[in-house]
C-alpha positions as CSV (number, residue, x, y, z in Angstrom):
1,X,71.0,148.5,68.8
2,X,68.1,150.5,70.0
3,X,68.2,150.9,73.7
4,X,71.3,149.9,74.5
5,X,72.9,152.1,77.4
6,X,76.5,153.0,76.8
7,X,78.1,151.7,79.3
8,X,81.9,152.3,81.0
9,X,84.1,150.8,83.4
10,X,86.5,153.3,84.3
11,X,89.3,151.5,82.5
12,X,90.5,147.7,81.2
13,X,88.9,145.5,84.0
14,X,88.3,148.6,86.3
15,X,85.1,147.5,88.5
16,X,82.0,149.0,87.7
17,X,81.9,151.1,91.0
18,X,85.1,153.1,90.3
19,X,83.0,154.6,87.5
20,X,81.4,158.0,88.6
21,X,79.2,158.4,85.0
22,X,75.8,159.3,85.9
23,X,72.9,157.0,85.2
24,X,71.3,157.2,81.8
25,X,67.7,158.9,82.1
26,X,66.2,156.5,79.3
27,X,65.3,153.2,81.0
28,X,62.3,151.4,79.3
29,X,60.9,148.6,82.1
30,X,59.8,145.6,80.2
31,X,61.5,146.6,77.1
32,X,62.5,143.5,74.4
33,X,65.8,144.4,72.3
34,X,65.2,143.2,68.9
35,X,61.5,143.2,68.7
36,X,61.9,143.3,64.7
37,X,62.6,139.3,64.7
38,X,60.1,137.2,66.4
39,X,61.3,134.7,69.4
40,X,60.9,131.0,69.2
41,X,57.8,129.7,71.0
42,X,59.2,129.1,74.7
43,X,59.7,132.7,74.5
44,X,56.8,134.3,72.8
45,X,55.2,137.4,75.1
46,X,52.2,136.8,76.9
47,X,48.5,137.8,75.2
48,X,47.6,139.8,78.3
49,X,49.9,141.6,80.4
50,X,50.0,140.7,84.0
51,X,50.1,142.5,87.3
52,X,54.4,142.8,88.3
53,X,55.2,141.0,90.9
54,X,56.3,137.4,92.0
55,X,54.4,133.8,91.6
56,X,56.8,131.5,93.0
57,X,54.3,128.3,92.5
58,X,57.0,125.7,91.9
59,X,56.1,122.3,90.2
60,X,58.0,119.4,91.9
61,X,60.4,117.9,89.6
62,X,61.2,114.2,90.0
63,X,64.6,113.8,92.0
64,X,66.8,110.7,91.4
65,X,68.0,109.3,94.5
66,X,71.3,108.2,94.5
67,X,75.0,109.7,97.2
68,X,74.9,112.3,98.6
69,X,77.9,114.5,98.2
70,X,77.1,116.4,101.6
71,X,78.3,113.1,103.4
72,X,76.8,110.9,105.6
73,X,78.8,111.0,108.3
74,X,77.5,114.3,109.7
75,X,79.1,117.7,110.0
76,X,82.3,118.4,108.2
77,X,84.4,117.7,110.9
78,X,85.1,120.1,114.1
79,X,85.0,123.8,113.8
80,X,87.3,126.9,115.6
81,X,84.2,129.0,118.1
82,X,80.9,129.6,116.6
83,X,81.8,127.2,113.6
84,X,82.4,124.2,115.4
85,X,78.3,124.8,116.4
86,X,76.5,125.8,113.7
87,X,78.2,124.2,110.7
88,X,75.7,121.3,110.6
89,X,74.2,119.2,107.8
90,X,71.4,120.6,106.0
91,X,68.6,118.4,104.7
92,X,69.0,120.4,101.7
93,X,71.2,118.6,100.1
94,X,71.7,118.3,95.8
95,X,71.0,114.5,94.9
96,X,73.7,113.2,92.5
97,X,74.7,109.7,90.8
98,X,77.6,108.3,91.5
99,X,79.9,110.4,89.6
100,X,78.8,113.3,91.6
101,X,76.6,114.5,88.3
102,X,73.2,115.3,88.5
103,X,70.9,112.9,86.1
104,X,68.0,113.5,83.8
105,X,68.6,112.0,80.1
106,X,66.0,109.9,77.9
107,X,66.5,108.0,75.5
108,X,64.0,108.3,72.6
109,X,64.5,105.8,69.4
110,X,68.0,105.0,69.9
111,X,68.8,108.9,69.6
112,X,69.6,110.7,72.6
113,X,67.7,113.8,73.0
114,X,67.0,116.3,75.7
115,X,64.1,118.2,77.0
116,X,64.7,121.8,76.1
117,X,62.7,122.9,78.4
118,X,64.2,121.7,81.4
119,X,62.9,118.8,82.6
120,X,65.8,117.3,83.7
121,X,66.1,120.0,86.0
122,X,68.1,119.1,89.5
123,X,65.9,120.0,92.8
124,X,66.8,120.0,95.9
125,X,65.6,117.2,98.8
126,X,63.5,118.7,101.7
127,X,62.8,116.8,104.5
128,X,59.3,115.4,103.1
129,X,61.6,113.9,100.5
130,X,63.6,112.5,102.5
131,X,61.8,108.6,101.7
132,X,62.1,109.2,98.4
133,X,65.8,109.0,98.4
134,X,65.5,105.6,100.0
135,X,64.0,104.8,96.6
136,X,66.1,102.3,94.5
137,X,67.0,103.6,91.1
138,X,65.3,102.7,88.0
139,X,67.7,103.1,85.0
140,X,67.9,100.7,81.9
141,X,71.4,99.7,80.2
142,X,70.4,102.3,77.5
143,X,69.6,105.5,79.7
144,X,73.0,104.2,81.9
145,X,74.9,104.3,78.3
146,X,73.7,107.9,77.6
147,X,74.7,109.2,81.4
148,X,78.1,107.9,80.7
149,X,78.5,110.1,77.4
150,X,77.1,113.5,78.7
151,X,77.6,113.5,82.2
152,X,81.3,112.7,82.5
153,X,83.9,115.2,81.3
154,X,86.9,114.8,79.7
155,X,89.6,117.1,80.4
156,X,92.3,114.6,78.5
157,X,92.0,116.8,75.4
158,X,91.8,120.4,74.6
159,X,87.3,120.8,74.9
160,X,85.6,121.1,71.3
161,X,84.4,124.5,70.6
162,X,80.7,124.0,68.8
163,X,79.3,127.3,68.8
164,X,79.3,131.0,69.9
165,X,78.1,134.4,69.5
166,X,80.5,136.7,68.2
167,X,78.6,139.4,65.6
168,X,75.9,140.4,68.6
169,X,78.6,142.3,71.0
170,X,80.1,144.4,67.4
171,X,77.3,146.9,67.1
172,X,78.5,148.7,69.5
173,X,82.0,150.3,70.1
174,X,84.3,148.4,72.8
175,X,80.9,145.8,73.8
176,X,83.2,143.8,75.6
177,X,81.7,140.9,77.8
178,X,82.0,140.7,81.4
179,X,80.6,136.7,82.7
180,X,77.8,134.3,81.7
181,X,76.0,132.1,83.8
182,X,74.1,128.9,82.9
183,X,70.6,128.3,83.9
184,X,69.8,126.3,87.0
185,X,68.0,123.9,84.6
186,X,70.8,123.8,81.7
187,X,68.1,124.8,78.8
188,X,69.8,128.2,78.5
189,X,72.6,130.5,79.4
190,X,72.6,134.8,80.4
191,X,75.4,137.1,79.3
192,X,76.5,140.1,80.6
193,X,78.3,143.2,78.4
194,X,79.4,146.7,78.9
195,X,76.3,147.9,76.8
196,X,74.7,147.0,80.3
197,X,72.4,144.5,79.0
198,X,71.5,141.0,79.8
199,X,71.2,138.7,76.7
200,X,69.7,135.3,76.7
201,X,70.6,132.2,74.9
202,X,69.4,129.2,74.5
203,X,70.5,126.0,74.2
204,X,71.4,125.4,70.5
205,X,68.4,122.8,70.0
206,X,71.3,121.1,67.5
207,X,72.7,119.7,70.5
208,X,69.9,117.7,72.0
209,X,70.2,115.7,68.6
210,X,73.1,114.3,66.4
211,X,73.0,117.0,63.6
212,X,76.0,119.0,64.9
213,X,77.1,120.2,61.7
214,X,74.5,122.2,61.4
215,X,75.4,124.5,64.5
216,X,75.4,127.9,63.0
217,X,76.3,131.2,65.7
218,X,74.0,131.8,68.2
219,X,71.8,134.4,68.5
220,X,70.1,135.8,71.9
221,X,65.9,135.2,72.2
222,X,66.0,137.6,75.5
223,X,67.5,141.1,75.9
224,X,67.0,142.8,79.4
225,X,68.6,146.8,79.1
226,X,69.4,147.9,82.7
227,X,69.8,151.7,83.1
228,X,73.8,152.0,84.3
229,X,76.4,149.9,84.6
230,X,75.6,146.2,85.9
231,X,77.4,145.0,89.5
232,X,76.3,141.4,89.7
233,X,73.2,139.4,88.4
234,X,72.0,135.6,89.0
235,X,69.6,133.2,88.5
236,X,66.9,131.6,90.5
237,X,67.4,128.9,91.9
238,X,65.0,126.9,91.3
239,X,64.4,128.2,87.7
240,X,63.2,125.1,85.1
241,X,61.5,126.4,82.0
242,X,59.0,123.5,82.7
243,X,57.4,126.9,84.6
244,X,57.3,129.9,83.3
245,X,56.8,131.4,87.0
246,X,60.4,130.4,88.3
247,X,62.2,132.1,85.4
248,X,63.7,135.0,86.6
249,X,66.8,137.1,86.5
250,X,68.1,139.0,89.3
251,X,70.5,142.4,88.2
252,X,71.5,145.1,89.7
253,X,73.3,148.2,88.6
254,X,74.6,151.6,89.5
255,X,72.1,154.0,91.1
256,X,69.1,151.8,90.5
257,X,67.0,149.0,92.4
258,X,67.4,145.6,92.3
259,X,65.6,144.5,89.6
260,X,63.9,140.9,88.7
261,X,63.5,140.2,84.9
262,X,61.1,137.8,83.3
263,X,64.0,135.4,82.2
264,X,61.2,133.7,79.7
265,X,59.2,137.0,78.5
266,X,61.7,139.7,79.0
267,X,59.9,141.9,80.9
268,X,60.4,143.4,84.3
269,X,58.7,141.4,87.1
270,X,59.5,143.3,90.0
271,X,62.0,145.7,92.2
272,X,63.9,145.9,95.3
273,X,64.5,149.1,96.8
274,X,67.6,148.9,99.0
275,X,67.9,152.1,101.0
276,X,70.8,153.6,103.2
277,X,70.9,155.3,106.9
278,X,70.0,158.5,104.6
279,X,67.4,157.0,103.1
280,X,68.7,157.1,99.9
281,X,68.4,154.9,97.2
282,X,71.6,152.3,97.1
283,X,72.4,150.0,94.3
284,X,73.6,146.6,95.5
285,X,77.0,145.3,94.8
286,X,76.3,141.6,94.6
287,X,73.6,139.6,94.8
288,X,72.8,135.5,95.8
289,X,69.4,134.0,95.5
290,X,69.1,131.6,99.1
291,X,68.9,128.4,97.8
292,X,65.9,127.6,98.4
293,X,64.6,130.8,96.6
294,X,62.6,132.3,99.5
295,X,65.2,135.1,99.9
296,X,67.7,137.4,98.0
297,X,71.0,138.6,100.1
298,X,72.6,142.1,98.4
299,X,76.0,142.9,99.6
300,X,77.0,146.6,99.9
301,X,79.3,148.7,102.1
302,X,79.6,146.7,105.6
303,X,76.4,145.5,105.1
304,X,73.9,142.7,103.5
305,X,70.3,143.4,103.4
306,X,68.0,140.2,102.9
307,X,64.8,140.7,100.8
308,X,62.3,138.0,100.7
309,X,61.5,137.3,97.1
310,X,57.7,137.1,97.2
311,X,57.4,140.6,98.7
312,X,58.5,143.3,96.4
313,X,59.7,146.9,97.9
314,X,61.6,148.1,100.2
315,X,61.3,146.1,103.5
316,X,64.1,144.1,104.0
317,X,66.3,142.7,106.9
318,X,69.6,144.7,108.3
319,X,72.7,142.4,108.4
320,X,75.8,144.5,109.0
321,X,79.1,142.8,108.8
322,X,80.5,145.2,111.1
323,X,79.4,145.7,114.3
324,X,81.4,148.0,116.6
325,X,84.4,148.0,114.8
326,X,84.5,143.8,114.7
327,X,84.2,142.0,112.1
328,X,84.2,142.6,108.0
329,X,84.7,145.6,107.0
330,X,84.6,146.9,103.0
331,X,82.3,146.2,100.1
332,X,80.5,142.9,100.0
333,X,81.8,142.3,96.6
334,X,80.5,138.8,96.3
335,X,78.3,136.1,98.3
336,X,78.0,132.2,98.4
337,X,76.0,129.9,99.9
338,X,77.5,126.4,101.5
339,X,74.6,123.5,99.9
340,X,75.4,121.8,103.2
341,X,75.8,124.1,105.8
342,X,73.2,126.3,107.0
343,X,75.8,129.4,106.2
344,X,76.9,131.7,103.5
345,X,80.2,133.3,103.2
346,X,80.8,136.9,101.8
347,X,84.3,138.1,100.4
348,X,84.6,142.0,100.3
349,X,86.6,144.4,98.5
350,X,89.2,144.4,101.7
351,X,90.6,141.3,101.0
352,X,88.8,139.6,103.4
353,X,86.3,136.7,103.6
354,X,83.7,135.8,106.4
355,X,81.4,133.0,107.4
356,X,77.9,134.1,108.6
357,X,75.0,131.7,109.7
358,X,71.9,131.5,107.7
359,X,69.7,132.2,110.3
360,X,70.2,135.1,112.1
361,X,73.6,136.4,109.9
362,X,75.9,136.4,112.6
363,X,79.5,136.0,112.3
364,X,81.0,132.5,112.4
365,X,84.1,132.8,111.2
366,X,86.6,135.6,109.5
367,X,89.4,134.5,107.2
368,X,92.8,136.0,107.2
369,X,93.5,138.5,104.7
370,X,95.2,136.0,102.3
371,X,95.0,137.8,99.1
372,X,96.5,140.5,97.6
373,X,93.6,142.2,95.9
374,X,89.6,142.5,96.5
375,X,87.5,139.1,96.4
376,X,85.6,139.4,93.3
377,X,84.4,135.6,93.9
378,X,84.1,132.6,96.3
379,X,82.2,129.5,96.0
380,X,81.1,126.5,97.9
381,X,82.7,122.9,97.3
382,X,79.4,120.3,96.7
383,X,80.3,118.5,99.5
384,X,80.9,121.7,102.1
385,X,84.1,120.9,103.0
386,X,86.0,123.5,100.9
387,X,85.8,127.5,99.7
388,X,87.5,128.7,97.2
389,X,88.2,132.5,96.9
390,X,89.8,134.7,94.1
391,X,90.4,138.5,93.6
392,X,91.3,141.3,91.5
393,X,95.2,141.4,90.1
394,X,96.0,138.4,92.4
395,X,97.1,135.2,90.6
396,X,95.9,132.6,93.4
397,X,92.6,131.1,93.7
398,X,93.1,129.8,97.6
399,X,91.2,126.8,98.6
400,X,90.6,127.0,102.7
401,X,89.4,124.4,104.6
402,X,86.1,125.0,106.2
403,X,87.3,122.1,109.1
404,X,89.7,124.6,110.5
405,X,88.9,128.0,109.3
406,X,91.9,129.6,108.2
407,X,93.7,126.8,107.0
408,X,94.5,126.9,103.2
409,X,94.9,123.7,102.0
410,X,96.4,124.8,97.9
411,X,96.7,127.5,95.6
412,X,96.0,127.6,92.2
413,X,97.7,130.3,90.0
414,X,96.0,132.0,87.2
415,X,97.5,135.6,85.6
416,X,94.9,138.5,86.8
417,X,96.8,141.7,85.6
418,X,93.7,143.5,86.3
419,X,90.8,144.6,88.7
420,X,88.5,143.1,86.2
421,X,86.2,140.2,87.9
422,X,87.0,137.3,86.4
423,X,85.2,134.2,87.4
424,X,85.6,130.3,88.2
425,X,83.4,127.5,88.3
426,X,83.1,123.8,89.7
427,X,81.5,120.7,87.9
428,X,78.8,119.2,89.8
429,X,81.2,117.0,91.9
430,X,83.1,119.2,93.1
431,X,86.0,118.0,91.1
432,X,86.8,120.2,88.2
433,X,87.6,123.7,89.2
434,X,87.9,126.3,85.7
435,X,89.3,129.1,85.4
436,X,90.3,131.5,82.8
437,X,93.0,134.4,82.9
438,X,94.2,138.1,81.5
439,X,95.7,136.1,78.6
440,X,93.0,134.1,77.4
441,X,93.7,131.0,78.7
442,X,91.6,128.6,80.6
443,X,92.9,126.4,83.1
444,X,91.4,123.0,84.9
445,X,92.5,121.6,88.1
446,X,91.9,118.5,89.0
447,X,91.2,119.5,92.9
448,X,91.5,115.4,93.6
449,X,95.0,115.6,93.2
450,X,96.0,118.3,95.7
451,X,98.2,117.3,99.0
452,X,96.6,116.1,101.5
453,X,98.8,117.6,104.1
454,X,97.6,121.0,103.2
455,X,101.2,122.6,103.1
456,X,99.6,125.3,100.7
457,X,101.9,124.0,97.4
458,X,100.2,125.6,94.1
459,X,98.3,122.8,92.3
460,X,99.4,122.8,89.0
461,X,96.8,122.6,86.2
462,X,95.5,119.4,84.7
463,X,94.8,121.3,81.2
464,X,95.4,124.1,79.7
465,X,94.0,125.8,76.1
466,X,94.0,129.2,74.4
467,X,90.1,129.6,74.5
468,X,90.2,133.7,73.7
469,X,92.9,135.9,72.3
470,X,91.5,138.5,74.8
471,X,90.9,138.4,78.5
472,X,88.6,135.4,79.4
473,X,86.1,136.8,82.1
474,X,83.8,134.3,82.5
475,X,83.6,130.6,82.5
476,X,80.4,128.7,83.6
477,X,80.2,124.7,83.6
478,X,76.7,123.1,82.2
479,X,74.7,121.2,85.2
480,X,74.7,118.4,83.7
481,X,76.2,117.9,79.6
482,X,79.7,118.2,79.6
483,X,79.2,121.6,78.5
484,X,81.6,124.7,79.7
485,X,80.6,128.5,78.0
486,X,83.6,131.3,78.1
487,X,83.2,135.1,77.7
488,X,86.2,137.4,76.5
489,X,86.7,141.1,76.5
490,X,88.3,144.1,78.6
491,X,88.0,147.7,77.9
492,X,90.9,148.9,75.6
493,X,93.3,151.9,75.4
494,X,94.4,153.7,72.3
495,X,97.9,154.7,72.9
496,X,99.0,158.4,71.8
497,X,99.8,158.2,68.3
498,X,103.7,159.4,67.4
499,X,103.3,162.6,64.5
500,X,106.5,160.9,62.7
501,X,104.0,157.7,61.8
502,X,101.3,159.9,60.8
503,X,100.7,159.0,56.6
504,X,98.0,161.9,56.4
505,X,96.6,165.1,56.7
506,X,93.6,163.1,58.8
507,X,95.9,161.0,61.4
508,X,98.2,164.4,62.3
509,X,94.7,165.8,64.2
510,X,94.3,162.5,66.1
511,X,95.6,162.1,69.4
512,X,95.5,158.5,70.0
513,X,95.8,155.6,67.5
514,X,94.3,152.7,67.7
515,X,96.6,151.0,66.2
516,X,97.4,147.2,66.8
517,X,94.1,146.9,69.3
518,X,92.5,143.7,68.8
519,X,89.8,143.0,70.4
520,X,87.7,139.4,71.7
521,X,84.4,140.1,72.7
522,X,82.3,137.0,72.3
523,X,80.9,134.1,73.9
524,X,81.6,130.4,73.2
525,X,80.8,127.1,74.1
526,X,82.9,124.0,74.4
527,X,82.7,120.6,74.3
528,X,84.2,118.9,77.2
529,X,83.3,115.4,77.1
530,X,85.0,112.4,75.6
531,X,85.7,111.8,71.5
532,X,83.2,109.5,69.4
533,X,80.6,112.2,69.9
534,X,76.9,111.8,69.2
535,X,77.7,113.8,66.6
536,X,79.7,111.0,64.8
537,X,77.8,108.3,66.4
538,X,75.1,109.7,64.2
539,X,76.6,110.0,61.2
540,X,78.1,106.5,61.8
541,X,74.5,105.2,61.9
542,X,73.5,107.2,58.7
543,X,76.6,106.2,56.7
544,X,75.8,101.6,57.6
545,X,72.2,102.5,56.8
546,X,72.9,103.8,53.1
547,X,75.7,101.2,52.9
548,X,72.7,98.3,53.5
């Protein structure tokens, strides 16, 4: 695969910064992997090549007023200190239906299809929009039917699994993966790997009709080659295919800037140059879009420098997490932002995670050191009310309650043998949480059913499934279908190989033997959502149609 950096990790799950390889000289900005096969038409290059940099023109997508999972009632109950203050309601709130799932299907000849290109894409109220959630709803019996099937998930049954990609991540020795992350919009979905490059799928355009049998593997439109290892990547908030200006990657990666890729093109839009007290070049060790899109927070050592995404460079603003020897200390391994709360909470590699404000970054609140191991992720409950936190060879995912900071309400227990970063995700209400584990197995909670007395009892799992034979890294819920994508892979060790085994002249000169590695590396998707699929529905229909 031609420009694909080599990448290593320093070990099975070791994190990326542990690694002291040098940075690969050969770094092509704006390169396409795969240029010998041409990419569908959402994705074709442009005729003329444009000036790098940032349009962030947005198109205002319809909004479908309906609850609102902040809450009504006002701030998420009282607060210890500076908490109890700042943690108020933000008019920037995601609009939901009723099942806490955002909407957006059409129904088109009796044949539910969806636009590929985003247009059911969720946006976010602002306080001009504030009447339009006042509006009543306008949804037929037919476009009520459809919400029901691909909005609700089903977590009953073991989830479907309708596609993947499998032969892309074998061209190159131990291409394990390490996360994927939908799209904002739902029309397609970015992988990460140890080659250190950022692959793009899209949605397979067999599910926006009934032909499911015809799903064949999946193959990426989009490859982005970053120069090193990659830290952290995400998406844009505000991404919808419906323009081409708002689709963009953020990545970042050892020794080298922050970069923005053309998430529909492939190219690279523009860099941010985080620099240290030396005024050296740093590379960032996470990064979180605002979400509104205006700015992008990079965590490093005792530090998070804010960027604003329409100016490209260097200047930036100077939040440091520790501020004469108070406060966070350690690498800002991951950030969050609460869709309620004007704040944004950021876990470090010293087990610790802290609540800053949104508008000047000061401190708000610092949790106990609950875990055993570095955060390697947090998130947000919809509704504000709840954080979740994991880290590296610990077991528990802690759910605290933002209400009285430092109170964990349950645990959830997953097996993390590892310092790899394995992820979790939430459905759009809040409900779900999914995990998957060392072993390969994913995990759902229902977090409805946890004590309400908060006497920190591990919530046992509402389903399990072997979705991987290998470690499963990454798990990322669709915004909307009943949809969840996995990703599988660690770095593996060839043990040293005994001389007594040895069956030739060839295997008495090596040192290690592979022998009895197996290895996982793909990425999958799964169908989560109740039997009597549109996918039989439709074949239903064909089958009474040639019967009359």
């Amino acid at each position: 695969m031609s420009g694909a950096a080599q990448g290593s990790d320093g070990g099975a799950g070791q994190d990326a910064e542990a690694d002291g390889e040098p940075p690969h000289e050969a770094y092509h900005q704006g390169e396409v992997e795969g240029e010998e096969e041409a990419p569908p038409a959402a994705k074709q290059p442009r005729l003329e090549q444009e000036d790098p940099g940032l349009d962030l023109q947005m198109i205002q997508m319809p909004v479908v007023p309906s609850v609102d999972p902040c809450g009504s009632q006002g701030a998420a109950g009282t607060l210890e200190e500076g908490v109890r203050v700042n943690l108020m309601l933000s008019v920037a709130c995601h609009q939901t239906d009723e099942t806490g799932q955002a909407m957006g299907p059409e129904e088109v000849e009796g044949d539910v299809e969806w636009h590929q290109n985003g247009a059911e894409n969720r946006e976010m109220l602002g306080p001009n929009e504030e009447d339009r959630a006042n509006e009543p709803e306008k949804n037929n019996s037919e476009d009520n039917s459809a919400e029901q099937r691909y909005h609700s998930l089903d977590f009953s049954q073991n989830p479907q699994m309708l596609t993947g990609s499998w032969a892309e991540y074998t061209h190159t020795a131990e291409n394990y993966l390490r996360g994927c992350k939908w799209a904002p919009d739902g029309s397609c979905i970015v992988s990460n790997s140890a080659d250190n490059i950022l692959r793009v799928y899209n949605l397979p355009p067999e599910l926006y009709s009934s032909h499911w049998d015809m799903l064949s593997e999946m193959s990426p439109v989009l490859k982005m080659t970053e120069g090193d290892t990659i830290y952290d990547y995400c998406w844009f908030p505000k991404m919808t295919s419906m323009d081409p200006d708002t689709c963009f990657i953020a990545s970042s990666s050892r020794d080298n800037p922050v970069h923005i890729w053309d998430a529909f093109y492939g190219d690279l839009r523009a860099s941010f140059r985080p620099y240290n007290h030396l005024d050296e070049l740093t590379a960032a060790h996470s990064l979180c879009f605002s979400p509104d899109g205006s700015q992008l927070y990079c965590g490093f050592d005792k530090i998070v420098r804010v960027f604003h995404t329409d100016r490209p460079g260097r200047d930036c603003e100077q939040r440091p997490t520790l501020v004469k020897k108070q406060g966070q200390t350690g690498i800002i391994s991951c950030i969050a932002f609460s869709s309620c709360h004007s704040m944004y909470a950021c876990g470090s590699y010293s087990h610790s995670a802290g609540l800053y404000s949104c508008e000047d970054g000061s401190l708000l609140a610092l949790l106990p050191a609950r875990h055993h191991g570095g955060l390697t992720h947090l998130l947000f409950s919809p509704n504000g009310y709840h954080m979740y936190t994991g880290g590296r060879k610990d077991s528990e995912i802690l759910c605290w309650d933002l209400r009285d900071p430092g109170q964990v309400l349950f645990s959830m227990h997953r097996n993390v043998s590892t310092n790899q970063r394995i992820y979790f995700d939430l459905d759009q209400s809040g409900r779900y949480l999914l995990s998957g584990d060392t072993d390969g197995v994913v995990s759902v909670w229902d977090t409805l059913t946890a004590p309400p007395d908060g006497n920190e009892e591990p919530l046992q799992p509402l389903l399990q499934f072997q979705a991987h034979t290998d470690c499963t890294n990454g798990i990322s819920v669709h915004p909307f279908m009943p949809l969840v994508a996995s990703s599988s892979g660690q770095r593996k060790f060839c043990w040293p190989s005994d001389s007594e085994d040895s069956e030739s002249d060839s295997d008495e000169g090596n040192v290690m033997s592979s022998k009895g590695v197996q290895q996982d590396n793909a990425l999958v998707l799964w169908w989560a959502g109740p039997l009597g699929s549109t996918n039989e529905r439709g074949q239903e229909e064909e089958s009474a149609v040639i019967e009359s």
